[in-house]
PyMOL Python script that loads the backbone (N, CA, C, O; Angstrom):
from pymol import cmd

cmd.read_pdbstr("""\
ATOM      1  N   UNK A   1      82.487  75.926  88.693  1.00  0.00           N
ATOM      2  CA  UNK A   1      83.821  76.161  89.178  1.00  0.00           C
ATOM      3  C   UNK A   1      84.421  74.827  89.657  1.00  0.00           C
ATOM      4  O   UNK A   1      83.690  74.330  90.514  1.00  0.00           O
ATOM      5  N   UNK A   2      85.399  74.156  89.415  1.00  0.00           N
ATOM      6  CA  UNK A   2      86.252  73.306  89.715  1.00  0.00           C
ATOM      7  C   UNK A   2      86.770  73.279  91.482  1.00  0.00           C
ATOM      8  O   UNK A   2      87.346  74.086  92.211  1.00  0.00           O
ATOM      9  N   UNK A   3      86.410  72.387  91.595  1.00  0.00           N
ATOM     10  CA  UNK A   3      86.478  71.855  92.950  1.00  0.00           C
ATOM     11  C   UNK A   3      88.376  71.619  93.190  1.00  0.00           C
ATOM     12  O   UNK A   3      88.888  70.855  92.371  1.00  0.00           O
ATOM     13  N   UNK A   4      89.209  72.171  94.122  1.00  0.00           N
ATOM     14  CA  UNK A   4      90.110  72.282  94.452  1.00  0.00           C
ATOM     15  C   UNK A   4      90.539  70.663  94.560  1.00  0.00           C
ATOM     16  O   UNK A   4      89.749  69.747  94.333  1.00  0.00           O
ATOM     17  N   UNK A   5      92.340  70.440  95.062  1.00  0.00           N
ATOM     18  CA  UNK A   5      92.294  69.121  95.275  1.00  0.00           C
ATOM     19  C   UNK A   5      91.885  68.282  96.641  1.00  0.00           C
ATOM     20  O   UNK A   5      91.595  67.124  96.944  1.00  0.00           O
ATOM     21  N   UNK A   6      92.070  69.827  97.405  1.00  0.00           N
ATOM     22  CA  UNK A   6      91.592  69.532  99.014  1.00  0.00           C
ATOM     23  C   UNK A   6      90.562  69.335  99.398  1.00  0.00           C
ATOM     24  O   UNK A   6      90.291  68.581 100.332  1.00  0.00           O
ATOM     25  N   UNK A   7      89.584  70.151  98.573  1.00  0.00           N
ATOM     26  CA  UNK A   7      88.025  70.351  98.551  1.00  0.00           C
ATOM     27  C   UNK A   7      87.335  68.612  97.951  1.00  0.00           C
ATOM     28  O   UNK A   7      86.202  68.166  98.127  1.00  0.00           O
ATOM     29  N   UNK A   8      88.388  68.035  97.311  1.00  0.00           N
ATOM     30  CA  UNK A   8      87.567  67.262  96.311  1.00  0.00           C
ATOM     31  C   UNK A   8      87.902  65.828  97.489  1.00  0.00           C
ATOM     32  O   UNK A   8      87.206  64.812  97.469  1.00  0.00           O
ATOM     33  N   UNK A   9      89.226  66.048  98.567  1.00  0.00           N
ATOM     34  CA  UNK A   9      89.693  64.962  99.667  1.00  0.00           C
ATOM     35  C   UNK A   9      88.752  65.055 100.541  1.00  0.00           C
ATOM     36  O   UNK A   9      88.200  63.997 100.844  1.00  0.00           O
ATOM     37  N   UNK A  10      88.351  66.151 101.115  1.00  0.00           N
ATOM     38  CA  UNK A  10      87.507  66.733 102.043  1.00  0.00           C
ATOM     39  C   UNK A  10      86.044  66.234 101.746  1.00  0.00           C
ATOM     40  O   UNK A  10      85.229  66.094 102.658  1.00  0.00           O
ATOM     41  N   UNK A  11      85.742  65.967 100.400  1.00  0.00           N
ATOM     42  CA  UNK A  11      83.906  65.556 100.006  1.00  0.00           C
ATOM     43  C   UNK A  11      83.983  64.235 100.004  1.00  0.00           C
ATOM     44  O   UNK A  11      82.996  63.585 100.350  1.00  0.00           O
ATOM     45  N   UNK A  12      84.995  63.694  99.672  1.00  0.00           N
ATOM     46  CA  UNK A  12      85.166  61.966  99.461  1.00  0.00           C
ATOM     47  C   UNK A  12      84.428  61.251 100.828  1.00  0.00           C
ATOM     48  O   UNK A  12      83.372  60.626 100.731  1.00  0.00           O
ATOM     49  N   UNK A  13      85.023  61.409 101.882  1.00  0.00           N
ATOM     50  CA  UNK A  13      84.716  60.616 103.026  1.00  0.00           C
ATOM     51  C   UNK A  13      83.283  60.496 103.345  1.00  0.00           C
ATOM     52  O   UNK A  13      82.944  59.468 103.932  1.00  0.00           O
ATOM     53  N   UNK A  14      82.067  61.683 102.958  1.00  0.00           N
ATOM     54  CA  UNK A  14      80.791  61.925 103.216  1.00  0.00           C
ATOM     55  C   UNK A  14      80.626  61.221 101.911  1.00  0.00           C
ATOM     56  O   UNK A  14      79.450  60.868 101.993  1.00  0.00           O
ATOM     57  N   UNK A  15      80.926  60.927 101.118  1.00  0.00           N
ATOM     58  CA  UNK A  15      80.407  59.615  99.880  1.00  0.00           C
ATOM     59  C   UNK A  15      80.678  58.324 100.164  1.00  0.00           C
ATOM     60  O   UNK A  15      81.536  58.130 101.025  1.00  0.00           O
ATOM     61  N   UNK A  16      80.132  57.335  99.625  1.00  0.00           N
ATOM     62  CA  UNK A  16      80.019  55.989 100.368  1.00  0.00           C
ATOM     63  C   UNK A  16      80.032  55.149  98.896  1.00  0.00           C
ATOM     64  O   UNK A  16      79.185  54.780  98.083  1.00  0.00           O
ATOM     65  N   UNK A  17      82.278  55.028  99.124  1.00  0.00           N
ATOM     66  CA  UNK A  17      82.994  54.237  98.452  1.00  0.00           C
ATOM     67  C   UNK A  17      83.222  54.834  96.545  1.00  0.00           C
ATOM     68  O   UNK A  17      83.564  54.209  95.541  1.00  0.00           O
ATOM     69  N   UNK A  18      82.897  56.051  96.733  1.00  0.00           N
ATOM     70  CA  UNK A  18      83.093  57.012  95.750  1.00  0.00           C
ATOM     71  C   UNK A  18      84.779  56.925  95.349  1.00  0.00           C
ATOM     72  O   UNK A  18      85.502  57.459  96.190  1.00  0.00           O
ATOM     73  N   UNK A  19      85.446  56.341  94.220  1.00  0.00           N
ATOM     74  CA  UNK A  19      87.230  56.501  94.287  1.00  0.00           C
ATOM     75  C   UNK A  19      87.687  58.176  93.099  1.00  0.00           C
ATOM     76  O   UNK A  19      87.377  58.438  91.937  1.00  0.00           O
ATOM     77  N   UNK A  20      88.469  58.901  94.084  1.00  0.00           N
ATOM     78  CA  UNK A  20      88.552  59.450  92.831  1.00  0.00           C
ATOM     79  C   UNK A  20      90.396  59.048  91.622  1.00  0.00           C
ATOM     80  O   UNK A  20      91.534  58.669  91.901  1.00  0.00           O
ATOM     81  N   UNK A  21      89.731  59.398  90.458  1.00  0.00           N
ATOM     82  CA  UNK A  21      90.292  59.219  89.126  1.00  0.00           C
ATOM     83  C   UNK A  21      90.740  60.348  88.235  1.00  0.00           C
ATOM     84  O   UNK A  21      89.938  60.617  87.340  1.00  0.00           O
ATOM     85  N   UNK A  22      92.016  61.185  88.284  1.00  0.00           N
ATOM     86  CA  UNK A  22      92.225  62.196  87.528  1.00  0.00           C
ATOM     87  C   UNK A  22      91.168  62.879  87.589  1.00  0.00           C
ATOM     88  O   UNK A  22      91.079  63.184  88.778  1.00  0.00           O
ATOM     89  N   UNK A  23      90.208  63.362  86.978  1.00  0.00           N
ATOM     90  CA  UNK A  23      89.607  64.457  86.800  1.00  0.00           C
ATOM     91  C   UNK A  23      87.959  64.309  86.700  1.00  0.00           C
ATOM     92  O   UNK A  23      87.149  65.022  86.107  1.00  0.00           O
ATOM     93  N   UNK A  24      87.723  62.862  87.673  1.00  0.00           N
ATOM     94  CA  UNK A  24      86.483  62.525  87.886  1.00  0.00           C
ATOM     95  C   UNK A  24      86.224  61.475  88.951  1.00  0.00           C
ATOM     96  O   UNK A  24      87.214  60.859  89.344  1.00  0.00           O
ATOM     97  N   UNK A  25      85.073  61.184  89.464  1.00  0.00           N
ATOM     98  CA  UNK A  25      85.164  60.244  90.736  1.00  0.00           C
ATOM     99  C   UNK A  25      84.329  59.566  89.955  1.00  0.00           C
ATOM    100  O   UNK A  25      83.648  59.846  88.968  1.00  0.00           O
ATOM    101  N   UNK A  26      84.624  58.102  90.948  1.00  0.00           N
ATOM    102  CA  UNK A  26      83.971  57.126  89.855  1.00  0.00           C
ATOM    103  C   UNK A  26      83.435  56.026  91.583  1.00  0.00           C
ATOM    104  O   UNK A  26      83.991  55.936  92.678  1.00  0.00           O
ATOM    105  N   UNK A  27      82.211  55.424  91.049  1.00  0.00           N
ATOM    106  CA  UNK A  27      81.726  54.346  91.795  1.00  0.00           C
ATOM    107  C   UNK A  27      81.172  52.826  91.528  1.00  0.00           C
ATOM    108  O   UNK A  27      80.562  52.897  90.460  1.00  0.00           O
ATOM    109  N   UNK A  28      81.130  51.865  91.883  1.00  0.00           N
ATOM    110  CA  UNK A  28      80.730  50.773  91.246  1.00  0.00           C
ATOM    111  C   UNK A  28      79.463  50.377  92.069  1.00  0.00           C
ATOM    112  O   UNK A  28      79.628  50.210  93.278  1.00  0.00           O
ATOM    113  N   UNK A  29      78.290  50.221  91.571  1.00  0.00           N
ATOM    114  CA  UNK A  29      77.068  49.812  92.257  1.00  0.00           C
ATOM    115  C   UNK A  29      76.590  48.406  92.293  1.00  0.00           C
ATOM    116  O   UNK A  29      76.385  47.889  91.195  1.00  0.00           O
ATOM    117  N   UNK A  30      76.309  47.466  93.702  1.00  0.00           N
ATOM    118  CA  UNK A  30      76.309  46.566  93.200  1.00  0.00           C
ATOM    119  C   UNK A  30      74.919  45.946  93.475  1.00  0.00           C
ATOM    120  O   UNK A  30      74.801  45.934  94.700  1.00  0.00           O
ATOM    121  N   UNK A  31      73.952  45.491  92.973  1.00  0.00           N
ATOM    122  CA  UNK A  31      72.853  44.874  93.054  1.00  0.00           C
ATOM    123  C   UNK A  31      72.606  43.600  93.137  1.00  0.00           C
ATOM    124  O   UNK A  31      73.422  42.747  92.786  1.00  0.00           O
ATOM    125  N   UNK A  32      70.720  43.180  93.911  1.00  0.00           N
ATOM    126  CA  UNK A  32      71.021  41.939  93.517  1.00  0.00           C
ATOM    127  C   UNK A  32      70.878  40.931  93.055  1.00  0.00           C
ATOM    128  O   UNK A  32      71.117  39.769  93.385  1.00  0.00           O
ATOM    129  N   UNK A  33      70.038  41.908  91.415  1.00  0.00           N
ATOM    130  CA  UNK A  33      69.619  41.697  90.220  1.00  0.00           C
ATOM    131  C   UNK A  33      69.482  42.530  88.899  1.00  0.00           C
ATOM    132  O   UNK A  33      69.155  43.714  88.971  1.00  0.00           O
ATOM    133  N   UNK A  34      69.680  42.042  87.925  1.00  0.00           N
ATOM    134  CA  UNK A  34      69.284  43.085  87.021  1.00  0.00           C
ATOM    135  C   UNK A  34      68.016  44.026  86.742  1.00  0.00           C
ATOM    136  O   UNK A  34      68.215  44.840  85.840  1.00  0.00           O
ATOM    137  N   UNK A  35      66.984  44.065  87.230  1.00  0.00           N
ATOM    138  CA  UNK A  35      66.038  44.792  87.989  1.00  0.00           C
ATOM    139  C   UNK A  35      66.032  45.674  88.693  1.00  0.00           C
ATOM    140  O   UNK A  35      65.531  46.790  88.551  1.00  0.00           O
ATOM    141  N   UNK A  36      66.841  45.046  89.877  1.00  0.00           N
ATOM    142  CA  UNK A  36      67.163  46.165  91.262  1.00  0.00           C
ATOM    143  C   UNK A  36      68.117  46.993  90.413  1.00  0.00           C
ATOM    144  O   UNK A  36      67.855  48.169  90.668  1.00  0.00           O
ATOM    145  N   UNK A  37      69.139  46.922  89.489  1.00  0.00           N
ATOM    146  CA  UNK A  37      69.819  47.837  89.032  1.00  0.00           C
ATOM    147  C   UNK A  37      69.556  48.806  87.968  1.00  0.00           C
ATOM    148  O   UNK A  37      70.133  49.878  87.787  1.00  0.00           O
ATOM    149  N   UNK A  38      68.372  48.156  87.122  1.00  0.00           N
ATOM    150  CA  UNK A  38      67.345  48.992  86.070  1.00  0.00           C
ATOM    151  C   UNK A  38      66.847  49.702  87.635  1.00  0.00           C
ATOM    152  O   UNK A  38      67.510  50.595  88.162  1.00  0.00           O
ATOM    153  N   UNK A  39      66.172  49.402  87.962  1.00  0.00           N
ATOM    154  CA  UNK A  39      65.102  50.370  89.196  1.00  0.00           C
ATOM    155  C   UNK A  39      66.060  51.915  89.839  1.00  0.00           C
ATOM    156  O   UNK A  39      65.743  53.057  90.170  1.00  0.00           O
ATOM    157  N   UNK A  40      67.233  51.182  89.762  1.00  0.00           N
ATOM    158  CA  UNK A  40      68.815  52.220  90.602  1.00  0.00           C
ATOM    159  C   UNK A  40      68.420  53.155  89.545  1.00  0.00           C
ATOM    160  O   UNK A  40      67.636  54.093  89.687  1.00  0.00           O
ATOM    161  N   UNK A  41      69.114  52.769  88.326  1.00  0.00           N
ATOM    162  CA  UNK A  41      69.130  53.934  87.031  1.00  0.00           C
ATOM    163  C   UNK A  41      67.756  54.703  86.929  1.00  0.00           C
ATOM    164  O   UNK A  41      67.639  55.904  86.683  1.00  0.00           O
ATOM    165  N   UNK A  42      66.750  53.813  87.158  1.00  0.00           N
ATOM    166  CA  UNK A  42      65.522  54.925  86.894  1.00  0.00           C
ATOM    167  C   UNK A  42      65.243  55.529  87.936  1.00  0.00           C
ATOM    168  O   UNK A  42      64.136  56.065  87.971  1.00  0.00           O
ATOM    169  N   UNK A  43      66.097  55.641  89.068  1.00  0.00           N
ATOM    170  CA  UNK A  43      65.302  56.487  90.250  1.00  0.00           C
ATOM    171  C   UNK A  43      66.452  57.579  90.155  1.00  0.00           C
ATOM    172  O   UNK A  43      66.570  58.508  90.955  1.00  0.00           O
ATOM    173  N   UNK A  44      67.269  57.345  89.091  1.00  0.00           N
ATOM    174  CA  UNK A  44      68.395  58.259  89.259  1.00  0.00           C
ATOM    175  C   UNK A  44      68.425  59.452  88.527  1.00  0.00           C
ATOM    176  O   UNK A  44      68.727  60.579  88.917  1.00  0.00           O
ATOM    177  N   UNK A  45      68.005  58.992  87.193  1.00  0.00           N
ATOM    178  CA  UNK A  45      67.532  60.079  85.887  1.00  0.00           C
ATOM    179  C   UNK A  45      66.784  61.085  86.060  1.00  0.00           C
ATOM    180  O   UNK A  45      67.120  62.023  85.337  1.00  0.00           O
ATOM    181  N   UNK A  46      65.702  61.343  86.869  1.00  0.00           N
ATOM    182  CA  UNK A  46      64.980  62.658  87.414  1.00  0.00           C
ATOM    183  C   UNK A  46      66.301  63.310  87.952  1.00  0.00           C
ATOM    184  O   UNK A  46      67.100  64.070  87.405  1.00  0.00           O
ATOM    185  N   UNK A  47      66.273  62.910  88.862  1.00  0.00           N
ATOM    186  CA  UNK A  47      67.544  64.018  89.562  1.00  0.00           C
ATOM    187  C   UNK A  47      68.636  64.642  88.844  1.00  0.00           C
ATOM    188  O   UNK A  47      69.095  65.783  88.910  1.00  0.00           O
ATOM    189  N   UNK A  48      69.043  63.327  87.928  1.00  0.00           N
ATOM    190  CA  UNK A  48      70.088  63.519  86.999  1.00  0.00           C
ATOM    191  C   UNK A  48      69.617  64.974  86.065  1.00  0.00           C
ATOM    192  O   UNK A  48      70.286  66.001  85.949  1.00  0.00           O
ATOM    193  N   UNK A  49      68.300  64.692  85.483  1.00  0.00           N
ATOM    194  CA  UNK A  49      67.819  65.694  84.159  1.00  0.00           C
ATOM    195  C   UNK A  49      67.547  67.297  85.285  1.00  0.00           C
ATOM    196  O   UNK A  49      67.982  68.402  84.964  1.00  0.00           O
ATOM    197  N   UNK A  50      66.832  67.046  86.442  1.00  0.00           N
ATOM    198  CA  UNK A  50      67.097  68.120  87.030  1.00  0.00           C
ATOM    199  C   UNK A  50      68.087  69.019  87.598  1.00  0.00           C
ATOM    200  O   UNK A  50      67.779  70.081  88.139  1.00  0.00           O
ATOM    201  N   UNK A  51      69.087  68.661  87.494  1.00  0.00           N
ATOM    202  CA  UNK A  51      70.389  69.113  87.907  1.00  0.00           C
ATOM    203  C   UNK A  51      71.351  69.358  86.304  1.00  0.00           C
ATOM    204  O   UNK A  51      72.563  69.538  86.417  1.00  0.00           O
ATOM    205  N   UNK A  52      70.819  69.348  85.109  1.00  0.00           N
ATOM    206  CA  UNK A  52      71.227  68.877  84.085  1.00  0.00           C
ATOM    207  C   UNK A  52      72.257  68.626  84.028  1.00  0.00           C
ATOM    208  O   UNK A  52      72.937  69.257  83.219  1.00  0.00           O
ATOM    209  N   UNK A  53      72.950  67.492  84.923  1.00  0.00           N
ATOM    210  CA  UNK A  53      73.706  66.574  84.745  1.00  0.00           C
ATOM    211  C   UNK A  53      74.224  65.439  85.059  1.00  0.00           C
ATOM    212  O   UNK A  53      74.504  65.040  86.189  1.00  0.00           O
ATOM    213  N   UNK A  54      74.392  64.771  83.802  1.00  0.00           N
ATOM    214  CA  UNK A  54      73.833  63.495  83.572  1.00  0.00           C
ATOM    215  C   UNK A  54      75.226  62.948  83.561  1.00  0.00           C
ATOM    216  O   UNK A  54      76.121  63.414  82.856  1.00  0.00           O
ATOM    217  N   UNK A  55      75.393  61.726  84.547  1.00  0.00           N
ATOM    218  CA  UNK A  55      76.131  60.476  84.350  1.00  0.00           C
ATOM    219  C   UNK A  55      76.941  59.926  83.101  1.00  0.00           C
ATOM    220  O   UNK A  55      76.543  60.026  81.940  1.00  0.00           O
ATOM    221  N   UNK A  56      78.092  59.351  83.482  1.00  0.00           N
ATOM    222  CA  UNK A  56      78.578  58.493  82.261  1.00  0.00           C
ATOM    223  C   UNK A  56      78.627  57.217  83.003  1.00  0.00           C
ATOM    224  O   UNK A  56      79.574  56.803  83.671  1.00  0.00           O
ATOM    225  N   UNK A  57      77.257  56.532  82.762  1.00  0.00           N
ATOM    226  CA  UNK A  57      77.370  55.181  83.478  1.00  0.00           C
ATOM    227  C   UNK A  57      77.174  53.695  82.510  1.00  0.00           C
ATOM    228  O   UNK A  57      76.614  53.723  81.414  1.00  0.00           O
ATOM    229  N   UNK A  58      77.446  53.080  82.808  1.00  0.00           N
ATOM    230  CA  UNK A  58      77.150  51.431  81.856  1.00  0.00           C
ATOM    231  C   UNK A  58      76.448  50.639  83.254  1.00  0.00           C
ATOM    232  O   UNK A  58      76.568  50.963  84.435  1.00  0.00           O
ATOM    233  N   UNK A  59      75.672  49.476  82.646  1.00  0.00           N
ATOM    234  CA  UNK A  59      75.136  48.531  83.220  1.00  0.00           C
ATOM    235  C   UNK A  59      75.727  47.092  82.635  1.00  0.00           C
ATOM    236  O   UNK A  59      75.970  46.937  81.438  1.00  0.00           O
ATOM    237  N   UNK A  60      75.949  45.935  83.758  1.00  0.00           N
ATOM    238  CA  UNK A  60      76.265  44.760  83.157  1.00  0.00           C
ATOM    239  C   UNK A  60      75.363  44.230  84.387  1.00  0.00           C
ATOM    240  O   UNK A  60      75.563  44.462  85.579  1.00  0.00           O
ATOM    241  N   UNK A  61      74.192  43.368  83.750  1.00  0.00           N
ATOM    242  CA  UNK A  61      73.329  42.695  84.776  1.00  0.00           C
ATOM    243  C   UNK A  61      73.823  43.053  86.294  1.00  0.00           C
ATOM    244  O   UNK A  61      74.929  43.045  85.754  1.00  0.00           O
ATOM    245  N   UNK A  62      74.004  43.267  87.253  1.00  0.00           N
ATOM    246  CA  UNK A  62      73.434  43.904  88.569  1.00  0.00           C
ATOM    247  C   UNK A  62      74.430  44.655  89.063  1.00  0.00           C
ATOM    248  O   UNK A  62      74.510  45.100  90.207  1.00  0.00           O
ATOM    249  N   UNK A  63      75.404  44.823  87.924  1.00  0.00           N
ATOM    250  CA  UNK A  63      76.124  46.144  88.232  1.00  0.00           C
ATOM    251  C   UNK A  63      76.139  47.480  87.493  1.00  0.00           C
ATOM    252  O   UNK A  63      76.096  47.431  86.263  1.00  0.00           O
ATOM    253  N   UNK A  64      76.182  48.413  87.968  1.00  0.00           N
ATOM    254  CA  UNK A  64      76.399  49.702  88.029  1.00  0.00           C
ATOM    255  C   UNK A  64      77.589  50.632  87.521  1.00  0.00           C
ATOM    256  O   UNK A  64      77.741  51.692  88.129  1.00  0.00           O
ATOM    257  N   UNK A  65      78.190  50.428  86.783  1.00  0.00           N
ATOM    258  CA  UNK A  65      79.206  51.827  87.135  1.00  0.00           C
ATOM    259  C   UNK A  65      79.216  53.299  86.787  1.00  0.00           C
ATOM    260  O   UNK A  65      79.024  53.645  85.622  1.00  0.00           O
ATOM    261  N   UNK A  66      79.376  53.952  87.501  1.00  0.00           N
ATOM    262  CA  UNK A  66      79.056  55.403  87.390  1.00  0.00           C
ATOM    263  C   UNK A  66      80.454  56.459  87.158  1.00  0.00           C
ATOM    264  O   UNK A  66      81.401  56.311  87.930  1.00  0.00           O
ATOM    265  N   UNK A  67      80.501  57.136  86.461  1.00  0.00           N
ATOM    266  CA  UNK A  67      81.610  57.960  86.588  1.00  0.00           C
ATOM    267  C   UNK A  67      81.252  59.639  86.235  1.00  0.00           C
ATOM    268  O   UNK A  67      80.501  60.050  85.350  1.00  0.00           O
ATOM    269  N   UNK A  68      81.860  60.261  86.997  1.00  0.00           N
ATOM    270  CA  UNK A  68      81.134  61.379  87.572  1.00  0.00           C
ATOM    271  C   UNK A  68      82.458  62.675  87.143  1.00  0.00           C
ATOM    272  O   UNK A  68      83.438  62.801  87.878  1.00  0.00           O
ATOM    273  N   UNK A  69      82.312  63.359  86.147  1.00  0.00           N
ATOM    274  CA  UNK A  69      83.031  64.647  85.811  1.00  0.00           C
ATOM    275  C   UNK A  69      81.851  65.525  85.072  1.00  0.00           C
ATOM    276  O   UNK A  69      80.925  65.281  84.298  1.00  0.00           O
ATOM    277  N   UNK A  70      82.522  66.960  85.895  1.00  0.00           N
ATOM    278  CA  UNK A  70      81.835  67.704  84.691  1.00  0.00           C
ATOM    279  C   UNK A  70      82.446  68.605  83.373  1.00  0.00           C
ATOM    280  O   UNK A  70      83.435  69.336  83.330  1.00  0.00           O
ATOM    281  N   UNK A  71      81.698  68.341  82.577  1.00  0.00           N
ATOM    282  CA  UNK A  71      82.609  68.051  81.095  1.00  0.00           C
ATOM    283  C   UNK A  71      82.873  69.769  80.946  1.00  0.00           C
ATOM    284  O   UNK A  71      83.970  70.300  81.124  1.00  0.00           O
ATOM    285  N   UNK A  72      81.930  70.308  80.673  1.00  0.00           N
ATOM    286  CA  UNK A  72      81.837  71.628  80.889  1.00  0.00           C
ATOM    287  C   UNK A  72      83.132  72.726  81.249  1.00  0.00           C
ATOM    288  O   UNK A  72      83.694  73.631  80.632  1.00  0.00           O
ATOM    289  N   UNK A  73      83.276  72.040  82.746  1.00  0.00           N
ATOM    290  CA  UNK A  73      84.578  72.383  83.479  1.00  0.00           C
ATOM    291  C   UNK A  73      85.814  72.115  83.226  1.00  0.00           C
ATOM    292  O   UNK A  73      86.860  72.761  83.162  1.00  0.00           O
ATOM    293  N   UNK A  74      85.389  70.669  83.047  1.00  0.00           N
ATOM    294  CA  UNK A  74      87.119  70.252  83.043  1.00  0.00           C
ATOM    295  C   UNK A  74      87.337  69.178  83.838  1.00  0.00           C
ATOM    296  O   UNK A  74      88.337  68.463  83.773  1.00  0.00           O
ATOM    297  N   UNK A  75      86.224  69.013  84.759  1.00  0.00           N
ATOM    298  CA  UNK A  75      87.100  68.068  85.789  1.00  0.00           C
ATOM    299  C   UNK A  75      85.859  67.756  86.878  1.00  0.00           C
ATOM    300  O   UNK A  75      84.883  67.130  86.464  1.00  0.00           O
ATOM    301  N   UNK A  76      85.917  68.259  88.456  1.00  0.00           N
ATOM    302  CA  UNK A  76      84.888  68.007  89.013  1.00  0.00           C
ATOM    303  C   UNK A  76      83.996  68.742  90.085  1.00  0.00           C
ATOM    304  O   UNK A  76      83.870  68.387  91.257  1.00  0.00           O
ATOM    305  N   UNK A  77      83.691  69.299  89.776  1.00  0.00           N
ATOM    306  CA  UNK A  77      82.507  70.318  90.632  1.00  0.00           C
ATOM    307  C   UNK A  77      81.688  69.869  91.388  1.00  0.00           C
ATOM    308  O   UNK A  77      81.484  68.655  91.387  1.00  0.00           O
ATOM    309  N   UNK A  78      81.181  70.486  92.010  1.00  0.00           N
ATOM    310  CA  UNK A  78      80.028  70.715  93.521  1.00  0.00           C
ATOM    311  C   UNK A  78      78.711  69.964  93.066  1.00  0.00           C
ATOM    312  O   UNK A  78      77.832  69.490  93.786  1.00  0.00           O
ATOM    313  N   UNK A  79      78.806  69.976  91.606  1.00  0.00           N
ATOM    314  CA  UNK A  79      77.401  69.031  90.644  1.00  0.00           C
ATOM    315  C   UNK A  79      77.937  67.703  90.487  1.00  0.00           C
ATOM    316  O   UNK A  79      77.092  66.925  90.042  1.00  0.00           O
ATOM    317  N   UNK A  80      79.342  67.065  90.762  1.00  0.00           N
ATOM    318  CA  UNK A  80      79.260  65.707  90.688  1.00  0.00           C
ATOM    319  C   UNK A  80      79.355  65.597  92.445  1.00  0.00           C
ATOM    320  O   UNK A  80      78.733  64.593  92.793  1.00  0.00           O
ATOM    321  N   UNK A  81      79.649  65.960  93.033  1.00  0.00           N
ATOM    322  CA  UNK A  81      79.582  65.801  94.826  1.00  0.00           C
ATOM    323  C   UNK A  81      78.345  65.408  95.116  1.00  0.00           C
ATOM    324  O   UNK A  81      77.943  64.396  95.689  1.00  0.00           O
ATOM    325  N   UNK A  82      77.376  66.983  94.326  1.00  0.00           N
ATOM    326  CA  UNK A  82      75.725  66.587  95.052  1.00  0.00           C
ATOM    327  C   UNK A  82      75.279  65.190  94.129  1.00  0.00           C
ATOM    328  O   UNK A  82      74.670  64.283  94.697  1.00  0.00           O
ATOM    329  N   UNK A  83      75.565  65.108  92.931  1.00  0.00           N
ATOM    330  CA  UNK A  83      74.906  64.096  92.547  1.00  0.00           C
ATOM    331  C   UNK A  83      75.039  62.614  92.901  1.00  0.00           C
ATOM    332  O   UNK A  83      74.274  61.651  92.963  1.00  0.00           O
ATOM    333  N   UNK A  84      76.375  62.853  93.113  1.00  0.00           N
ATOM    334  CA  UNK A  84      76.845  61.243  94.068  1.00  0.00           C
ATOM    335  C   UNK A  84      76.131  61.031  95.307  1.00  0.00           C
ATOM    336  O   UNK A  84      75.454  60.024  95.512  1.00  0.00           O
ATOM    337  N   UNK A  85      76.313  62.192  96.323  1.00  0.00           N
ATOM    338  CA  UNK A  85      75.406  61.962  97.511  1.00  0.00           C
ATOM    339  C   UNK A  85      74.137  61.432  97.078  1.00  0.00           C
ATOM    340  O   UNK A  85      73.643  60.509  97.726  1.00  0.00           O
ATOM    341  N   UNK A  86      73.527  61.910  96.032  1.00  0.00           N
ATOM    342  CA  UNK A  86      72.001  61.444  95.836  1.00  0.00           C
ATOM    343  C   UNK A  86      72.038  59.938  95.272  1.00  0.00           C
ATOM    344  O   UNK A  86      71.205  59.073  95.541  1.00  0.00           O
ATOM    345  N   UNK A  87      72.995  59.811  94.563  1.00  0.00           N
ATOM    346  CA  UNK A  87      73.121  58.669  93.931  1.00  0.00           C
ATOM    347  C   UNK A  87      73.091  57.561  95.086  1.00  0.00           C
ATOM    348  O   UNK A  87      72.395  56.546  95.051  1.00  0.00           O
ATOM    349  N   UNK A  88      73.906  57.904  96.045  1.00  0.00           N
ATOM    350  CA  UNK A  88      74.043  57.047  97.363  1.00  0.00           C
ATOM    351  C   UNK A  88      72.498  57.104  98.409  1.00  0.00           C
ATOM    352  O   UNK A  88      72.255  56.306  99.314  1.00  0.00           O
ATOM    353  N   UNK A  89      71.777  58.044  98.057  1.00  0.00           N
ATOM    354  CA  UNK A  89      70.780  58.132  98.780  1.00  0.00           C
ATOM    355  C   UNK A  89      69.445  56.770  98.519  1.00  0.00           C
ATOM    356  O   UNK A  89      68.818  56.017  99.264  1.00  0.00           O
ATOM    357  N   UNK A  90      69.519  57.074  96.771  1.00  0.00           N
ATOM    358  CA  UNK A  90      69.314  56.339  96.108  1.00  0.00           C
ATOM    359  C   UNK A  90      69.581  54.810  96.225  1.00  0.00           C
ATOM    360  O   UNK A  90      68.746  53.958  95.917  1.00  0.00           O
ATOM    361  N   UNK A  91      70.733  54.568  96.666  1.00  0.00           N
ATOM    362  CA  UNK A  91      71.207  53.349  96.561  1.00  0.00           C
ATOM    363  C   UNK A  91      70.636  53.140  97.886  1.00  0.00           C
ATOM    364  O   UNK A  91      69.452  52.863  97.696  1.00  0.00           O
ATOM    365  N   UNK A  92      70.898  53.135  99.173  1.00  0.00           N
ATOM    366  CA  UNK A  92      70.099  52.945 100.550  1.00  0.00           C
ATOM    367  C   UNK A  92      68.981  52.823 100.282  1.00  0.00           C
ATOM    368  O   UNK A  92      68.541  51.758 100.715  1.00  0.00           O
ATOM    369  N   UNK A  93      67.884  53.726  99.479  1.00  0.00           N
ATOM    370  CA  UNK A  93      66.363  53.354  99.571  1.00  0.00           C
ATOM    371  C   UNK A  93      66.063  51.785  98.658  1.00  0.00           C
ATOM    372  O   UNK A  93      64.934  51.348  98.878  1.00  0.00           O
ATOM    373  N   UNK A  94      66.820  51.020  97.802  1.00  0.00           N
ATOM    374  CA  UNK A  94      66.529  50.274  97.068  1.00  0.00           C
ATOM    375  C   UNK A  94      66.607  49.000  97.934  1.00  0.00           C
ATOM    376  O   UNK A  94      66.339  47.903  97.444  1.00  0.00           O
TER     377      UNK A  94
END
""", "prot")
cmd.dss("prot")
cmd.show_as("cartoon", "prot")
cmd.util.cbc("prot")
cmd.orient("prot")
């Protein structure tokens, strides 16, 4: 189910630097190597495949970008919210 526009203002602030974009939120990760940012992506993909859903992200040596819709829907659901939080959880433990 598609996350309202209030609902989607209301989740932003508990994400850390999450922007949203028409009909998806998007983040830029920054590392502080190409390593530490391979290591980001692979601690991310379990969670990702368990939740079956998966990121539209690119890598350019120690950056990150992530962009977060679900295709399914239309736009952005309660599955790109939780996955960002984790994504950010992720990012703190590295």
């Amino acid at each position: 189910m598609l996350l309202t526009k209030d609902e989607i203002k209301s989740a932003l602030p508990q994400l850390n630097k999450w922007k949203l974009l028409d009909d998806c939120i998007e983040k830029k990760f920054v590392f502080t190597d190409f390593l530490e940012a391979m290591k980001f992506m692979n601690a991310v993909a379990p969670s990702a495949e368990a939740m079956q859903h998966h990121p539209e992200w690119s890598n350019v040596y120690n950056k990150v970008t992530v962009t977060l819709t679900t295709h399914d829907a239309g736009g952005i659901t309660q599955k790109d919210i939780t996955l960002a939080k984790k994504m950010d959880e992720i990012e703190n433990s590295i």
